[in-house]
C-alpha positions as CSV (number, residue, x, y, z in Angstrom):
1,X,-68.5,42.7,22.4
2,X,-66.6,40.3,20.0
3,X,-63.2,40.8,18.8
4,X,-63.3,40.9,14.8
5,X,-61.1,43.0,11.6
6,X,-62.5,44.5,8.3
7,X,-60.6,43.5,5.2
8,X,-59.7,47.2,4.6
9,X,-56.8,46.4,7.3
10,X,-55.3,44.7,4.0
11,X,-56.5,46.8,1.0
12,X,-52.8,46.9,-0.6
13,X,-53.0,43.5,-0.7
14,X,-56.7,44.1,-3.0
15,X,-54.8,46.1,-4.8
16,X,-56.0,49.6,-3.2
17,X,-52.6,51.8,-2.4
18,X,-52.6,55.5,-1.5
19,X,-50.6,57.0,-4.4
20,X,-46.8,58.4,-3.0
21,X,-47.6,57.5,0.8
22,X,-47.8,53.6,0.1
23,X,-45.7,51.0,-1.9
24,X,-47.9,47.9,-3.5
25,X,-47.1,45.0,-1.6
26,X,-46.1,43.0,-4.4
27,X,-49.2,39.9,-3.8
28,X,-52.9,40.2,-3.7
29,X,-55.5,38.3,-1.8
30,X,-59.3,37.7,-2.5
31,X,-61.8,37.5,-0.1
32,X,-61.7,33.9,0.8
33,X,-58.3,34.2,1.6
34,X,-59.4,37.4,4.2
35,X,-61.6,35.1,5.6
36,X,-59.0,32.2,6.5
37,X,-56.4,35.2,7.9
38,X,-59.2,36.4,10.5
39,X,-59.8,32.5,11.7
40,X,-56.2,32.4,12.3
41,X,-55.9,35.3,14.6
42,X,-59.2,34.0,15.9
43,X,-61.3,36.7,16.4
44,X,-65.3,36.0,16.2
45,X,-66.4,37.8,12.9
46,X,-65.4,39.9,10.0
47,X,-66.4,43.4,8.0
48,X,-66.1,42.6,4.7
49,X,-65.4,45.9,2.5
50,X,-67.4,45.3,-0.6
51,X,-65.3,47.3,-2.7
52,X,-63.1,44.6,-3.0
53,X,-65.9,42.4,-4.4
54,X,-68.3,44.8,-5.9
55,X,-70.5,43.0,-8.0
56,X,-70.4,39.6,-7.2
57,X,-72.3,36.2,-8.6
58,X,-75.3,34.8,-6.8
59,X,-72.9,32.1,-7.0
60,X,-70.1,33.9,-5.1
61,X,-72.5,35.1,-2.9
62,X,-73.4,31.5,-1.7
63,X,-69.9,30.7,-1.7
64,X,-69.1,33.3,1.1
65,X,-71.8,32.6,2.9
66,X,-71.1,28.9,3.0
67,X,-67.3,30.0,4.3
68,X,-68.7,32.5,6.8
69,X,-71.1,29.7,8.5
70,X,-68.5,27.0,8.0
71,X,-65.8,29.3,9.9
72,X,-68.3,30.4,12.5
73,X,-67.7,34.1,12.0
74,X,-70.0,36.6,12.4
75,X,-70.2,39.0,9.5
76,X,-70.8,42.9,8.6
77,X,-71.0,43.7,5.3
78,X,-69.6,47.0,4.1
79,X,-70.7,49.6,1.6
80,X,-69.8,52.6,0.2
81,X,-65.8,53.3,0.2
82,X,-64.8,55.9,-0.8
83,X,-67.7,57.8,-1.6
84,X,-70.7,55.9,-1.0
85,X,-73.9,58.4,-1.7
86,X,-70.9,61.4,-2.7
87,X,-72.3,63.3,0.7
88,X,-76.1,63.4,-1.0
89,X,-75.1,64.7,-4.4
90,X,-75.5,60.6,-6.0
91,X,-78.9,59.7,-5.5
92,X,-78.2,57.1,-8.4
93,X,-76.2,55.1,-5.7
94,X,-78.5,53.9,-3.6
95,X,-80.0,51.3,-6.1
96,X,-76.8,50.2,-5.2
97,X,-76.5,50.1,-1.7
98,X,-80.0,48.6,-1.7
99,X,-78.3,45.8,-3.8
100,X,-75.8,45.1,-1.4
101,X,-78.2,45.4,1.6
102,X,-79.5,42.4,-0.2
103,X,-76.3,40.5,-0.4
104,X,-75.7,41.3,3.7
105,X,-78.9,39.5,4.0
106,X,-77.7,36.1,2.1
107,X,-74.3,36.1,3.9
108,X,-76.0,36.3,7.2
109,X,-75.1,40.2,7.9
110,X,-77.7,41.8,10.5
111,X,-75.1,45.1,9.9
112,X,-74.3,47.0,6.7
113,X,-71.9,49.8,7.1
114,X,-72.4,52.4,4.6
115,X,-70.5,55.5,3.6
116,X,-72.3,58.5,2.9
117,X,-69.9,60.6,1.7
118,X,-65.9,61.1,2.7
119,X,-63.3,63.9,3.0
120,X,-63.1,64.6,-0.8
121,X,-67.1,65.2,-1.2
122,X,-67.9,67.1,2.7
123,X,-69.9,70.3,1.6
124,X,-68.8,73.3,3.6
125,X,-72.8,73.6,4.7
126,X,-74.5,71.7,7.0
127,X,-78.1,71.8,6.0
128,X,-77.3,71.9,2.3
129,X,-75.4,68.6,3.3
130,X,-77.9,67.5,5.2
131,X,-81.0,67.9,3.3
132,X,-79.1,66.1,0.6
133,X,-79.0,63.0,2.8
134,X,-82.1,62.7,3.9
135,X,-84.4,61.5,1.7
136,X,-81.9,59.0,0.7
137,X,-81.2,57.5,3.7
138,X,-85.1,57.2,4.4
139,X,-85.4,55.3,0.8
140,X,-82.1,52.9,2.0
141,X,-83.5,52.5,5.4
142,X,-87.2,51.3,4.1
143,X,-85.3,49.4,2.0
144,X,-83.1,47.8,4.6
145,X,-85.8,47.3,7.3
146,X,-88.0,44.6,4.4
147,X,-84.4,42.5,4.6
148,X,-83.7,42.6,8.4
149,X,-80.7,44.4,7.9
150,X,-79.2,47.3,9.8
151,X,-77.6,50.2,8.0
152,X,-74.9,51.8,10.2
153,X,-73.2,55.2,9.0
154,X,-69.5,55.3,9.5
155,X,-67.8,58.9,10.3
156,X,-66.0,58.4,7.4
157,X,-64.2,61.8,7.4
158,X,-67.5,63.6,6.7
159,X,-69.4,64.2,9.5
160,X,-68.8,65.9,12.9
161,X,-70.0,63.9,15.6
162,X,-73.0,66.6,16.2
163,X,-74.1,66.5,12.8
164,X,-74.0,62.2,12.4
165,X,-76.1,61.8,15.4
166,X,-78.4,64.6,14.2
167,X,-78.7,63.1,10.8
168,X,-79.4,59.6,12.3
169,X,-82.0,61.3,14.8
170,X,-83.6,63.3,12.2
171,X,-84.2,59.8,10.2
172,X,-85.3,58.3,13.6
173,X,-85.6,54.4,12.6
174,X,-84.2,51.3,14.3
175,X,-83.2,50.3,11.1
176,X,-80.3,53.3,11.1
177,X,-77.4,53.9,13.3
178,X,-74.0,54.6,13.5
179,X,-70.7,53.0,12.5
180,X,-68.3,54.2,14.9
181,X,-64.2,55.5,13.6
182,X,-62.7,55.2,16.5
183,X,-60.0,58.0,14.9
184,X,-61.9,59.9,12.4
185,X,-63.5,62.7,13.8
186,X,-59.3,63.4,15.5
187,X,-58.4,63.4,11.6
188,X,-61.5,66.6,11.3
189,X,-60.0,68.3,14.5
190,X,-62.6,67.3,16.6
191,X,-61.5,65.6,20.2
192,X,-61.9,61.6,19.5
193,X,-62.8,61.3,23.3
194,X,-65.7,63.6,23.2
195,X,-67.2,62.3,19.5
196,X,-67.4,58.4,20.7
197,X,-68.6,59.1,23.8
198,X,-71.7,61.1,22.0
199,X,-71.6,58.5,19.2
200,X,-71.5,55.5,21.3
201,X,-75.7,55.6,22.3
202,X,-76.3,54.9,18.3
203,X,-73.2,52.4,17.5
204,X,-74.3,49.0,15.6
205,X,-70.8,48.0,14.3
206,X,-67.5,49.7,14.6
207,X,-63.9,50.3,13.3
208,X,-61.1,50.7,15.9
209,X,-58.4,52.3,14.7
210,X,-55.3,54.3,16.6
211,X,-53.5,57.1,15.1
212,X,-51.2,59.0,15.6
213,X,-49.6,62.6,14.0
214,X,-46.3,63.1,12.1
215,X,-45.4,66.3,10.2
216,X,-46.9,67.7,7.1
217,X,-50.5,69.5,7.2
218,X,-53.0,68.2,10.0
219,X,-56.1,68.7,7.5
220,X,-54.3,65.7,5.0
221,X,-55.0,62.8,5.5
222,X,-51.3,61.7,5.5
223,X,-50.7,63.6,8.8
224,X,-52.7,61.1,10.7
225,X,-51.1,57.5,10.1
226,X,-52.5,54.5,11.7
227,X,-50.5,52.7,14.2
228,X,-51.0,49.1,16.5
229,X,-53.7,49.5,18.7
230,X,-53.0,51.5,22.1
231,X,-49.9,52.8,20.3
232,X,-51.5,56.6,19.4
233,X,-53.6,59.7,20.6
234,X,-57.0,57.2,20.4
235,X,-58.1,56.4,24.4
236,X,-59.5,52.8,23.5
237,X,-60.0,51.9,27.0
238,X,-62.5,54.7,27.7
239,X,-64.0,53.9,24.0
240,X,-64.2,50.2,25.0
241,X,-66.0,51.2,28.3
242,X,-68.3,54.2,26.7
243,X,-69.5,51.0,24.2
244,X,-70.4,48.6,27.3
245,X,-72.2,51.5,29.2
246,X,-74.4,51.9,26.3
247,X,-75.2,48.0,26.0
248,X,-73.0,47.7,22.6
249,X,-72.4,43.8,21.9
250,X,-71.6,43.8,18.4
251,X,-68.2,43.6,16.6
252,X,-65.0,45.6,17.7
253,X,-63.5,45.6,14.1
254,X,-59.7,46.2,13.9
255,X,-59.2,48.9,10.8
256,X,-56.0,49.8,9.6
257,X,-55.6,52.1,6.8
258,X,-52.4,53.8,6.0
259,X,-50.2,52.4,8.5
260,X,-47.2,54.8,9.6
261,X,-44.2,53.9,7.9
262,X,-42.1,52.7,11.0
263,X,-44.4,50.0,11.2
264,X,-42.8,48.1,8.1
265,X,-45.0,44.5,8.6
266,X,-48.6,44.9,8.5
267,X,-49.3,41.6,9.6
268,X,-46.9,42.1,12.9
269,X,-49.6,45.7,13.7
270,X,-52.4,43.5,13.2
271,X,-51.5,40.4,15.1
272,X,-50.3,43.0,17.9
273,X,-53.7,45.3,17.8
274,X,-56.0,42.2,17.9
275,X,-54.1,40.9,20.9
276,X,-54.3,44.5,22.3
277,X,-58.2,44.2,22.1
278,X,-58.3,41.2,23.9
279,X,-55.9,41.8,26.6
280,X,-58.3,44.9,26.8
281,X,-61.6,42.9,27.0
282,X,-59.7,40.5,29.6
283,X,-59.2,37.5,27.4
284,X,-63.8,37.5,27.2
285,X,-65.0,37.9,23.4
């Protein structure tokens, strides 16, 4: 497993801020700029959130890649946030997604996170949800498998872990796993323990994230604030270990989102949660 962080751990610095819970930083970064950050905390490879960059030039495209090879960092691209395929009810995105499955191919990215949905676009029914999906994530997946590239659904809010692994079963392709949130499925209710030790078998990429609770409603999403690594409810060790019994070798990417407001320096969580990780994987990426 190789240490790595996904550019959303700064998204106020690319100018995305949760309205009331978040001030704007007062500087933005570009991607490049991501890309020097994680070679000086040096971890092995990056997620890089496509949001941020959403339509870029062939030209950018080869400039990244270029930057990627030249830092030796291992790559992920990411699709999808915040909606991705709006939970099945945007079949138009996936011309999309397959457009970006073919820009994680040039920059070198075996794994493309995708989104299919998120808290604000869950239906309430399972197989109406469900049968939504499907045939879209067969169309990606076809799609996907003709570049080499892997698609990996995150629990993004969306999916309890019984109904991602079905989903991914149901599909049944090499081509298609899982994106494991190490906190997600706590912020649905659902014990964390419990969803990424079933998750685990079908992880290709990941996001580690701790959380922790403070007051207010526990179905918002500003109940569940993220904090340093090994600092909240998530039990990373056993996560580490359920990832290593399953033969998981792929990138342990640090995700912060909204990070709890006693933790005033971003960069001081980061710098501790990637040395967390590795003090966790004994100083071996």
């Amino acid at each position: 497993m190789k240490l790595a962080i996904d550019s959303y751990s700064y998204h106020r610095y690319f100018g995305e801020i949760y309205p009331v819970i978040e001030q704007d930083p007062g500087t933005r970064i570009g991607v490049h700029d991501f890309l020097d950050k994680a070679k000086a905390l040096d971890v092995a490879g990056v997620s890089i959130e496509s949001c941020f960059i959403p339509d870029p030039s062939p030209d950018e495209v080869r400039a990244l890649a270029a930057k990627l090879k030249t830092l030796q960092l291992d790559c992920v691209w990411a699709w999808g946030h915040p909606g991705g395929l709006r939970s099945g009810q945007a079949p138009e995105q996936v011309a999309d997604l397959q457009r970006h499955t073919a820009i994680a191919a040039e920059v070198g990215a075996a794994v493309m996170r995708i989104c299919c949905g998120g808290r604000r676009t869950r239906p309430a029914d399972w197989a109406m949800h469900k049968a939504g999906l499907l045939p879209l994530l067969r169309d990606a997946t076809a799609h996907a498998k003709d570049h080499g590239v892997t698609l990996a659904i995150e629990n993004h809010i969306d999916f309890l872990a019984d109904e991602l692994l079905e989903l991914v079963e149901t599909v049944n392709s090499p081509w298609l796993g899982v994106c494991l949130d190490t906190a997600n499925n706590l912020r649905m209710l659902e014990d964390p323990a419990v969803a990424i030790e079933k998750l685990a078998p079908l992880t290709r990429t990941t996001h580690i994230k701790d959380i922790t609770a403070q007051g207010g409603n526990p179905r918002e999403f500003a109940f569940w604030p993220s904090v340093p690594l090994g600092r909240g409810l998530i039990d990373l060790p056993r996560a580490f270990g359920d990832l290593r019994k399953h033969g998981y070798t792929g990138l342990l990417a640090l995700e912060i989102d909204y990070l709890h407001p006693g933790y005033a320096d971003g960069d001081a969580a980061i710098a501790e949660s990637i040395d967390y990780m590795r003090r966790l994987l004994g100083g071996a990426e």
